[in-house]
N, C-alpha and C positions, 0 to 999 in steps of 0.2 A: 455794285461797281458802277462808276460814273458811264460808262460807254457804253452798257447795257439796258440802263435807263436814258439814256441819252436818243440811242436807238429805235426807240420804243414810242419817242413825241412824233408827231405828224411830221415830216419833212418842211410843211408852211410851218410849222409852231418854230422848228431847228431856224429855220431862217429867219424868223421875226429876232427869236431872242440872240442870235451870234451880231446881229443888225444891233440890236438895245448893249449889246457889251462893248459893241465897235461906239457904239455915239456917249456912249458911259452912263446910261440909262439902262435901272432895275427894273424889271417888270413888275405891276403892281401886284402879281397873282404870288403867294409866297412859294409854292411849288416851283413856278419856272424863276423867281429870283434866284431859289438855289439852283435852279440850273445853269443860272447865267454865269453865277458865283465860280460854280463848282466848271463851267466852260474856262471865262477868263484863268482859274488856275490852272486847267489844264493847257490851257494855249503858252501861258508864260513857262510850261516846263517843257517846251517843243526845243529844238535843238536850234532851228530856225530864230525864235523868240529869243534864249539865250543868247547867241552869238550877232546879235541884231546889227551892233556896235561894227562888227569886224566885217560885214557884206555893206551894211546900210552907205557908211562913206565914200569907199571905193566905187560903189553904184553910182550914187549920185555925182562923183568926180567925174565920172566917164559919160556920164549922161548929159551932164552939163557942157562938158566938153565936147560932145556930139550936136547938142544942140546949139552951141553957139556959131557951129560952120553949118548949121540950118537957116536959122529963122529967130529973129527975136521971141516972136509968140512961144516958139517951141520952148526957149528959157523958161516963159513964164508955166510953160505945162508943166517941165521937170521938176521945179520950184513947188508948183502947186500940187504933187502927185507925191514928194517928198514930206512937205509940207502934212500933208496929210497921213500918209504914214505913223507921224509920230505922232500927231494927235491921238489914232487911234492905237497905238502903243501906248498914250500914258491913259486913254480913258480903259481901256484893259484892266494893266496896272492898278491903275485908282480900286476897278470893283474888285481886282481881285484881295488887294488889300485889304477892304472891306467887308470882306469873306472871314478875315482874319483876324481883323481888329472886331469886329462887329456881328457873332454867327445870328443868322436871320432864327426865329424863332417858330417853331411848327406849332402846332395845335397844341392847346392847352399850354402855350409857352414854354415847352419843352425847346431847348437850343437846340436846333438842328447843322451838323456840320454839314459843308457842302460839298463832299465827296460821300457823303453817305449814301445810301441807294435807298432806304428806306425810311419812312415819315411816319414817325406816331401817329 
């Protein structure tokens, strides 16, 4: 199970790779690519990630809206925090597709899926 082995990496390694899924960057090691892999899918099946669409716009209306009876800069923050947002929604997306279109390949070129918990 992914969250058993997930578990199990050093809490620096959990962070370096959740970091490489957000900036859409595989780790070169094939073990933590599939974890990267098998993270991004897991994060796109979050209820949160689903429903991105129906919080993400309302948010940003309201924020913007707040920020304009602020400060110009503050626009440029909300813009820029938005902004970013979906960036790292579609670099997500991308690996996790590539989980899918593409399964990374274990030792001795055996296909490894990326929910699998265990590596030839």
């Amino acid at each position: 199970m992914f969250t058993e082995e997930w578990n199990t990496v050093p809490l620096r390694d959990r962070r370096r790779i959740r970091r490489m899924v957000r900036i859409g960057r595989l780790p070169e090691d094939a073990d933590e690519a599939r974890l990267a892999q098998a993270f991004a899918v897991r994060e796109r099946a979050r209820l949160v990630w689903r429903a991105f669409w129906f919080w993400f716009v309302p948010a940003m209306i309201v924020a913007l809206g707040v920020a304009m009876t602020i400060h110009p800069i503050v626009i440029g923050i909300v813009l820029a925090t938005g902004a970013q947002a979906l960036v790292v929604r579609r670099n997500a997306s991308r690996i996790a597709r590539q989980s899918a279109d593409r399964p990374l390949s274990g030792p001795r070129g055996a296909p490894v899926s990326p929910l699998s918990a265990e590596c030839d």
